[in-house]
LOGUKE-889571 format. One record per residue (C-alpha): residue number from 1; residue in one letter; chain; z, x, y. Coordinates in steps of 0.001 Angstrom, whole numbers, plus 500000, padded with zeros to 6 digits. Last residue first. Layout:
# residues N
     i   aa   ch       c3       c1       c2
   NUM    A    A        Z        X        Y
...
This chain:
# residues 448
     i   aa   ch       c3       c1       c2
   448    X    A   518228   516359   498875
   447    X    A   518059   513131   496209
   446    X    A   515661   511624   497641
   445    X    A   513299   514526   497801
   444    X    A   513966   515399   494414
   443    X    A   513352   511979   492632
   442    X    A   510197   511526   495141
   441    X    A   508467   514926   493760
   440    X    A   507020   513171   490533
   439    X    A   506191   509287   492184
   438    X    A   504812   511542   495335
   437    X    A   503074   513859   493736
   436    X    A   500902   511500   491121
   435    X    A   500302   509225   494504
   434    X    A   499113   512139   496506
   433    X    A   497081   513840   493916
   432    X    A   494821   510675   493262
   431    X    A   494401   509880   496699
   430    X    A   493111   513748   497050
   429    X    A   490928   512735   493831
   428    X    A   490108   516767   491933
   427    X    A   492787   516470   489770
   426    X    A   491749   519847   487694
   425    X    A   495192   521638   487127
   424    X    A   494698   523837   491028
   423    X    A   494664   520532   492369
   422    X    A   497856   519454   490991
   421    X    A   499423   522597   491548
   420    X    A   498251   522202   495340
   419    X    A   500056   518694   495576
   418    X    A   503396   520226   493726
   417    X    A   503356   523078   496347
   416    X    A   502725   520284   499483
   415    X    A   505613   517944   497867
   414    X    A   508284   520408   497381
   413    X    A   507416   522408   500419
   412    X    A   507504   518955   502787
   411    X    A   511405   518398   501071
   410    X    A   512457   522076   502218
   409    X    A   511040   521547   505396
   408    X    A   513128   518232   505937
   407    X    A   516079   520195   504226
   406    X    A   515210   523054   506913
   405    X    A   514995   520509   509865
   404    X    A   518330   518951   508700
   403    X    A   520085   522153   508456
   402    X    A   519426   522428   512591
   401    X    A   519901   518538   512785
   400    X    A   523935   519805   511834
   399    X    A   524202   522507   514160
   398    X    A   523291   519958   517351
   397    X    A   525538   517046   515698
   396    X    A   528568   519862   515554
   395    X    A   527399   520827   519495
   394    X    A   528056   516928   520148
   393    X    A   525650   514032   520557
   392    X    A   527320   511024   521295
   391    X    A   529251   508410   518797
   390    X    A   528739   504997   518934
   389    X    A   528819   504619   515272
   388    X    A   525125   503279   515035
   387    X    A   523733   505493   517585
   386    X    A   525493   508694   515909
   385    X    A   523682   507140   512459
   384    X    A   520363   506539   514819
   383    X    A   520072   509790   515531
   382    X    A   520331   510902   512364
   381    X    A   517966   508577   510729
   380    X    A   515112   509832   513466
   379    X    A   515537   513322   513220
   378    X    A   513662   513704   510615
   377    X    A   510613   512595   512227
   376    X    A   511109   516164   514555
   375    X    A   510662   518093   511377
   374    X    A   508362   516562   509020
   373    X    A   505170   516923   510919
   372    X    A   506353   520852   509698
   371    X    A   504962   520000   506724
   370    X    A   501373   518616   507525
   369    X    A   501258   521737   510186
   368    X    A   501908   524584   507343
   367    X    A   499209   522806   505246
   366    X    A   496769   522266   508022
   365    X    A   497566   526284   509182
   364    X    A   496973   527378   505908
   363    X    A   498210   530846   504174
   362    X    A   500638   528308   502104
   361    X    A   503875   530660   502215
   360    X    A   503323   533106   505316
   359    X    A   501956   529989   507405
   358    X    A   505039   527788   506233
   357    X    A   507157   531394   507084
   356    X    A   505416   530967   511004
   355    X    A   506114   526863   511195
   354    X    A   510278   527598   510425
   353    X    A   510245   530978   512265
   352    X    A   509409   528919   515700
   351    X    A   511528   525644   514528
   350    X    A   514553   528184   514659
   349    X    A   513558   530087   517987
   348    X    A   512735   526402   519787
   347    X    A   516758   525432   518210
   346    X    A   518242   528104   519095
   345    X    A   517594   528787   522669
   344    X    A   518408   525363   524399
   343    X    A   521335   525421   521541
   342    X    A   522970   528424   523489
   341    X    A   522620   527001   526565
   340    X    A   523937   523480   524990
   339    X    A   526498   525450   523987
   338    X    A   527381   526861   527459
   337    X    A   527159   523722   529056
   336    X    A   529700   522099   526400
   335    X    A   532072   524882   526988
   334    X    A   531875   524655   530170
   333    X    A   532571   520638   530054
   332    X    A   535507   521591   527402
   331    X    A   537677   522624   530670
   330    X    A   535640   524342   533573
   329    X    A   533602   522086   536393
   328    X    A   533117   524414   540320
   327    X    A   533380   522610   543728
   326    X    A   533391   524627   546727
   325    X    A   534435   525951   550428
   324    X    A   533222   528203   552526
   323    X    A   532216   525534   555232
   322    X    A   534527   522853   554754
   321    X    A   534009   520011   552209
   320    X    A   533026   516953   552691
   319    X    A   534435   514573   549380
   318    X    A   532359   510960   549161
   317    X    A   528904   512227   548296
   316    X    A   529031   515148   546218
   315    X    A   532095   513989   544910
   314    X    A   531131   510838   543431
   313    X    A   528146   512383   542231
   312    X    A   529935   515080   540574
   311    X    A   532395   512886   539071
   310    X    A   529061   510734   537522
   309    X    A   527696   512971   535813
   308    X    A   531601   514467   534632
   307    X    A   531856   511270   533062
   306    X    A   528045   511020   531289
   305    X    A   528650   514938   530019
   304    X    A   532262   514415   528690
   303    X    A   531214   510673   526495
   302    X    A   533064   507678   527300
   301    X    A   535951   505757   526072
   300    X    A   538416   507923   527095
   299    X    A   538231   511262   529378
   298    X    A   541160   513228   530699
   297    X    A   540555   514835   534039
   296    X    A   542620   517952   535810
   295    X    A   542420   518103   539294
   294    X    A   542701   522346   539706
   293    X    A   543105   524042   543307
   292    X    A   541545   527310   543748
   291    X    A   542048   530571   545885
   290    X    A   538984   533178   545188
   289    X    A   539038   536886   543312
   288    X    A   537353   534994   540630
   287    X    A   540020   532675   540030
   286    X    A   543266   532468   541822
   285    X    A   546132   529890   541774
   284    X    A   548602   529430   544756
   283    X    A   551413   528060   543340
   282    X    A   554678   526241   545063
   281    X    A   553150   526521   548614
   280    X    A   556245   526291   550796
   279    X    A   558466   523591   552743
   278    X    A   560082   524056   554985
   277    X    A   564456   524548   555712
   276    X    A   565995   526421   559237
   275    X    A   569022   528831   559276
   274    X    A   569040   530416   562713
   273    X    A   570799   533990   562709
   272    X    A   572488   535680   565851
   271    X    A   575497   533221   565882
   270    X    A   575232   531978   562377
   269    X    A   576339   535611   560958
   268    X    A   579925   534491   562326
   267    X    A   581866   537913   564610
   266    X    A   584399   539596   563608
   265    X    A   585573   541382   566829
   264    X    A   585248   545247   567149
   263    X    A   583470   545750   569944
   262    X    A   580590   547233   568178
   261    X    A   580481   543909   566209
   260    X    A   581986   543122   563160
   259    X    A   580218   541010   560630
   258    X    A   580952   537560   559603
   257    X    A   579802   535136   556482
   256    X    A   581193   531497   556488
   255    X    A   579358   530255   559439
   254    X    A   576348   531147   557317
   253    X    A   576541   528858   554399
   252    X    A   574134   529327   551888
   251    X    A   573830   526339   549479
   250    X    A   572568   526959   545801
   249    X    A   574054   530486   545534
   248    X    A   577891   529060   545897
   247    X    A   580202   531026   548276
   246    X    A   583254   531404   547824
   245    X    A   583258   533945   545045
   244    X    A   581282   536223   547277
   243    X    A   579406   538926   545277
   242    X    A   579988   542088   542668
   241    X    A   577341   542542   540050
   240    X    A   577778   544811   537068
   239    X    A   574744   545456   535499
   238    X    A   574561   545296   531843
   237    X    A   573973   547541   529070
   236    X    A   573523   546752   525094
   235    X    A   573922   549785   522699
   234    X    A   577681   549243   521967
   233    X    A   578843   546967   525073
   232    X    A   578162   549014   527700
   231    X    A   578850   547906   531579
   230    X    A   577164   549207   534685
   229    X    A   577813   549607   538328
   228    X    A   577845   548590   541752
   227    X    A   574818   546201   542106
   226    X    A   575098   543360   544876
   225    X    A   575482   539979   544693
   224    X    A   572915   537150   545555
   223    X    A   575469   535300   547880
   222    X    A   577868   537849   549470
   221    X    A   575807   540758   549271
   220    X    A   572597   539624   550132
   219    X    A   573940   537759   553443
   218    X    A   575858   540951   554592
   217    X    A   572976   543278   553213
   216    X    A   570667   541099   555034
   215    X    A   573190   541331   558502
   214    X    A   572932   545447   558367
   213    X    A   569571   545488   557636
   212    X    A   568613   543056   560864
   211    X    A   570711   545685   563298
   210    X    A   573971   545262   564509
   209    X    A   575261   546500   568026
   208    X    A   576874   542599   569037
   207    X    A   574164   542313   573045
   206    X    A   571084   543952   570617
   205    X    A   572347   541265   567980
   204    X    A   572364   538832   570373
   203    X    A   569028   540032   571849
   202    X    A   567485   540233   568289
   201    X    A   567661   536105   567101
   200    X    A   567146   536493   563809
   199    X    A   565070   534019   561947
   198    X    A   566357   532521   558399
   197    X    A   564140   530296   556630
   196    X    A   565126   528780   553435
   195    X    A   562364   527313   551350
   194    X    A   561755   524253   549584
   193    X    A   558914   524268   547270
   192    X    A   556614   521472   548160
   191    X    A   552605   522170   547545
   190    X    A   550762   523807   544630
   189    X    A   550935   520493   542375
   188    X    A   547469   520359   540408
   187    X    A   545877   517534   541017
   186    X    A   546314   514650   538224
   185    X    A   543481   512454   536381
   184    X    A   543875   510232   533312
   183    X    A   542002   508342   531383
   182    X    A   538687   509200   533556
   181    X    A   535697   506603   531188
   180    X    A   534513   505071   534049
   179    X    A   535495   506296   537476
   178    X    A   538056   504488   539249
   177    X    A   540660   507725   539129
   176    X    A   537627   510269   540443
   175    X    A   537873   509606   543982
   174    X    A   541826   509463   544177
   173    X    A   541640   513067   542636
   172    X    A   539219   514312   544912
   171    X    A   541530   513199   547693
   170    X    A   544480   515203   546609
   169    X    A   542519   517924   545398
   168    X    A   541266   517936   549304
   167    X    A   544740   517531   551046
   166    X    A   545862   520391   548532
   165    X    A   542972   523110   549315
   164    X    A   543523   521929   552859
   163    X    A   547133   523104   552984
   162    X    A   546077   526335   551038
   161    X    A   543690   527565   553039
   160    X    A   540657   529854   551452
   159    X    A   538713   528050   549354
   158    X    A   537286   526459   545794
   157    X    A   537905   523145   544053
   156    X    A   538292   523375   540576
   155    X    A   537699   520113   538642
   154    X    A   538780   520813   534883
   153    X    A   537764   518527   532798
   152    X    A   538987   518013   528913
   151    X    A   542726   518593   530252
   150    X    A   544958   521539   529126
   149    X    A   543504   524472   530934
   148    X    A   542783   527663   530330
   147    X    A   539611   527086   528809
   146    X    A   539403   527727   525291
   145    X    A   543293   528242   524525
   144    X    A   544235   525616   526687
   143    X    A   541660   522992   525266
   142    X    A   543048   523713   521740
   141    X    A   546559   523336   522901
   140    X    A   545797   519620   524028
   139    X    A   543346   518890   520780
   138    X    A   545873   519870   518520
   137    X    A   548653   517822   520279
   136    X    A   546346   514739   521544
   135    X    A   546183   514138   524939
   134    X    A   548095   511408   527084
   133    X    A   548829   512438   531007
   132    X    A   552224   511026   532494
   131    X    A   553575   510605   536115
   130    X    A   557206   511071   536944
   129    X    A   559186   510021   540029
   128    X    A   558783   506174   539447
   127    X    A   559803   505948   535482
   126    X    A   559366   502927   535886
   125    X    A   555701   503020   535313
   124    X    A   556734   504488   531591
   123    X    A   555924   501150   530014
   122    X    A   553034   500774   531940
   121    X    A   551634   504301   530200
   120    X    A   552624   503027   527177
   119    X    A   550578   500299   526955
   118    X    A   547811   502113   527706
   117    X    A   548070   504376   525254
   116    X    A   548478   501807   522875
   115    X    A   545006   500159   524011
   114    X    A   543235   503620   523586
   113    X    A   544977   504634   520305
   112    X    A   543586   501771   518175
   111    X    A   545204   498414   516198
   110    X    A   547837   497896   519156
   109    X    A   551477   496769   519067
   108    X    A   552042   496105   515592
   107    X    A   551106   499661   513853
   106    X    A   551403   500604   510325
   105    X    A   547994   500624   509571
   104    X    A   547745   503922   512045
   103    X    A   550645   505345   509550
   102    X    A   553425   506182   511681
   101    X    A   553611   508432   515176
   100    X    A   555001   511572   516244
    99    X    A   555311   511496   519855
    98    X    A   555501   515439   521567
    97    X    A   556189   515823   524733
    96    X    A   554966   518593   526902
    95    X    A   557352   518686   530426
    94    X    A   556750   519969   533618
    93    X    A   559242   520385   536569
    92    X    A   560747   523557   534919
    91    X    A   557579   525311   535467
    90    X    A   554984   526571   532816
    89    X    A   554553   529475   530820
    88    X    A   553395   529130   527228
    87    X    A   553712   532111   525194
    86    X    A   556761   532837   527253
    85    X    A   559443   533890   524388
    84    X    A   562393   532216   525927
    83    X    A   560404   528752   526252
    82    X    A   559027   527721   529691
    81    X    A   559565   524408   531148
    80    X    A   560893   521413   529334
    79    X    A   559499   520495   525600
    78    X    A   560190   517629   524540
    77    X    A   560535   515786   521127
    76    X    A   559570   512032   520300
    75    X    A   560257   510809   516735
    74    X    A   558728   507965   514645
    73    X    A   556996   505791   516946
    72    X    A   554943   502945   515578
    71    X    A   558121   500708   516787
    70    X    A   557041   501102   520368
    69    X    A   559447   499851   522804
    68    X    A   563094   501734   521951
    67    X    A   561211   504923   520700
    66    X    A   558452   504968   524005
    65    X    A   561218   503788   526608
    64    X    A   564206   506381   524964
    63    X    A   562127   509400   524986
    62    X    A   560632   508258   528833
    61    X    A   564520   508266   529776
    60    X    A   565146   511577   527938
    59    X    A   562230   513157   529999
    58    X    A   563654   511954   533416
    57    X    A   566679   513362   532702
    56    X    A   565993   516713   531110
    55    X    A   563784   516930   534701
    54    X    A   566354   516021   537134
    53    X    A   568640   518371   535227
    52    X    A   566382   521291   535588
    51    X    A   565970   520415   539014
    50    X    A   563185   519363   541500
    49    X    A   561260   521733   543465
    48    X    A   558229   520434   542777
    47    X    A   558040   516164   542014
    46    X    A   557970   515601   538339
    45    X    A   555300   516007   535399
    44    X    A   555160   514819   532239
    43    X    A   552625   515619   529972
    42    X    A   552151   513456   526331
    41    X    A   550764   514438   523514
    40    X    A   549844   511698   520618
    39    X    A   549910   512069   516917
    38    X    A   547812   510469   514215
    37    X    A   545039   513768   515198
    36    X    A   541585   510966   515713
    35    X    A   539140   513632   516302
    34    X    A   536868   513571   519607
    33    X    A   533583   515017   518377
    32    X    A   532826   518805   519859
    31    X    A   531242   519484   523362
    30    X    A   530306   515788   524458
    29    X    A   527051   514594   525226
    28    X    A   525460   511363   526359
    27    X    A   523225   508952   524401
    26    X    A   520802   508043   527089
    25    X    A   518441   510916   526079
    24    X    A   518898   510384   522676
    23    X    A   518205   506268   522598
    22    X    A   514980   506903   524756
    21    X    A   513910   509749   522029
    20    X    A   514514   507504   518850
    19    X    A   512532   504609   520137
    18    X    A   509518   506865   520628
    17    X    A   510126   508459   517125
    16    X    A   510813   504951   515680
    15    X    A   507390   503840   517380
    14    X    A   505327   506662   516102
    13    X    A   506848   506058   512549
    12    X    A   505450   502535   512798
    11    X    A   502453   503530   514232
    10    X    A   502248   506009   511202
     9    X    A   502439   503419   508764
     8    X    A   500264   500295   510476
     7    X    A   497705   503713   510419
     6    X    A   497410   504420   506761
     5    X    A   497483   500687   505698
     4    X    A   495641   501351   501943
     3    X    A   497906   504580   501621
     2    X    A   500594   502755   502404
     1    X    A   500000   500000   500000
């Protein structure tokens, strides 16, 4: 029959290639498939320049939310700050924390991770101080690793102030909340440290005969403490550090230090130094000799490469930036450039070599052609199996059509070697050949 309707057949296959292209190119990308782990990851971060205690607090209070609301929850640990060994350094005001779940049939509250997500996320609205990112615990430490940082986008804006480095991560990050597919999205906190300014007022302590060392050993002294000697315990030393018992190293009090003038009074350090609080950049990140900010970007629902599309447009229009200033993409999206740079090279060497060893083989251009036909009408069934499951195309998917060209070129060799045998045993009838090959070969073919 399909040798009797030779060109119904390959109009069809013309049409399912056609059809197969338009669904590729609007399939979207992602760098590797987005693996369900059982267990979620959870970031908590509080206001800089808050406590340790502020932060065990608010962390035990978001424990007690997700166990006492969510019954798929089996445990919830946290992780405050940086652990004694710093393989992970990060600032008392963040938190990683852990939720081990149960068995995904086990759940009541939501049948997939998305909506429970979700749901958590207004359950831990009252915690008002905090806000939360979800990841996924392998999937969390694997983007760190890779990239540096712990989201799947990494927006890195570019320049030289600090102050407008944070009003403009700031507004990038409301820009980029409403776009489909951003889970989560937080700027990267590099403003608020408090910090104690102390200015000296030199014609009192011209008018007093004390000089700006003299008063900073007097305020170092009393509060930080000062070395005078050491202790040994068997083979372990320690500094012995003498300071002011009165005084507390959280709150410096100035009208409580003095110093004695050259006329011999004791006079209070407040009267020739002015004690004033601001606030300080908390981090000022660098990267490629430049200042950055980071808005970090987790992505649900929606392929990387279709999300961070439509960031950049968002951006490109909505955010001005200052002369000097710019907007670079890292987290898996640079990975998933690179690879797809990589693949953009790959994949025309590998079909390259495929076509010249068919010439080697057959000596025959038609014969080497005929087979290779094969190759991009292979890709038709697995293209429409990621269309079918509604997943996009992924560096693994890339990889994988690579072994499907040579099983597809494996398949053609079969057929074409079995098609010349035939001819070379006396069945002169081409028609003749083709069906005898293809009811012998089709066991084979199938089966690879």
């Amino acid at each position: 029959w399909a040798l009797r309707f030779p060109r119904a057949i390959l109009s069809i296959a013309l049409v399912f290639f056609l059809v197969t292209t338009i669904i590729f190119t609007r399939m979207g990308a992602e760098f590797i498939p987005n693996l369900e782990e059982g267990d979620l990851a959870m970031q908590m971060t509080i206001p800089s320049g808050s406590s340790l205690s502020q932060s065990i607090r608010s962390s035990t209070k978001a424990e007690k939310i997700l166990l006492e609301n969510f019954p798929e929850v089996k445990h919830v640990v946290s992780k405050i700050g940086t652990a004694e060994v710093p393989t992970d350094p990060m600032a008392i005001e963040d938190a990683d924390i852990m939720i081990i779940m149960e068995e995904k049939d086990n759940w009541t509250s939501a049948d997939n991770r998305e909506d429970l997500v979700a749901l958590m996320k207004e359950k831990l609205s009252v915690i008002v101080e905090a806000s939360f990112e979800f990841t996924q615990p392998i999937q969390l430490r694997f983007n760190e690793l890779m990239t540096g940082a712990k989201t799947d986008i990494s927006i890195k804006i570019f320049g030289e102030n600090p102050e407008k480095l944070a009003a403009l991560g700031a507004k990038a990050e409301s820009l980029v909340r409403g776009i489909e597919g951003v889970g989560d999205a937080r700027v990267e906190q590099t403003e608020g440290l408090p910090q104690q300014r102390l200015s000296y007022d030199r014609e009192m302590m011209a008018y007093y005969g004390v000089n700006i060392d003299q008063i900073n050993q007097i305020i170092e002294s009393s509060v930080v403490g000062v070395k005078v000697g050491e202790i040994f315990e068997d083979e372990r030393k320690f500094d012995l550090v003498v300071r002011n018992k009165a005084i507390s190293r959280g709150a410096l009090d100035l009208t409580s230090l003095q110093f004695k003038s050259i006329h011999g009074e004791l006079i209070p350090v407040n009267q020739v130094v002015e004690e004033t609080y601001q606030e300080s950049p908390l981090l000022i990140s660098r990267e490629w000799a430049k200042r950055r900010i980071n808005v970090g970007v987790n992505v649900r629902n929606r392929d990387m490469a279709s999300t961070v599309s439509d960031i950049q447009n968002v951006l490109t229009s909505k955010l001005k930036l200052p002369p000097g200033y710019f907007i670079d993409y890292g987290g898996q999206f640079e990975n998933l450039e690179a690879a797809k740079l990589t693949l953009s090279y790959a994949v025309p060497a590998a079909l390259f070599i495929i076509i010249f060893l068919l010439y080697i083989t057959f000596h025959s251009v038609k014969d080497a052609a005929i087979i290779f036909v094969a190759v991009p009408l292979s890709a038709i069934g697995g293209v429409l199996a990621l269309w079918v499951r509604g997943m996009p195309f992924s560096i693994s998917a890339g990889v994988g059509f690579i072994a499907l060209f040579g099983v597809s070129v494996l398949n053609g060799i079969v057929l074409i070697s079995y098609y010349i045998q035939l001819k070379q045993e006396g069945v002169s009838d081409i028609k003749e050949r083709i069906i005898m090959g293809g009811l012998t070969r089709l066991r084979p073919v199938v089966m690879t």
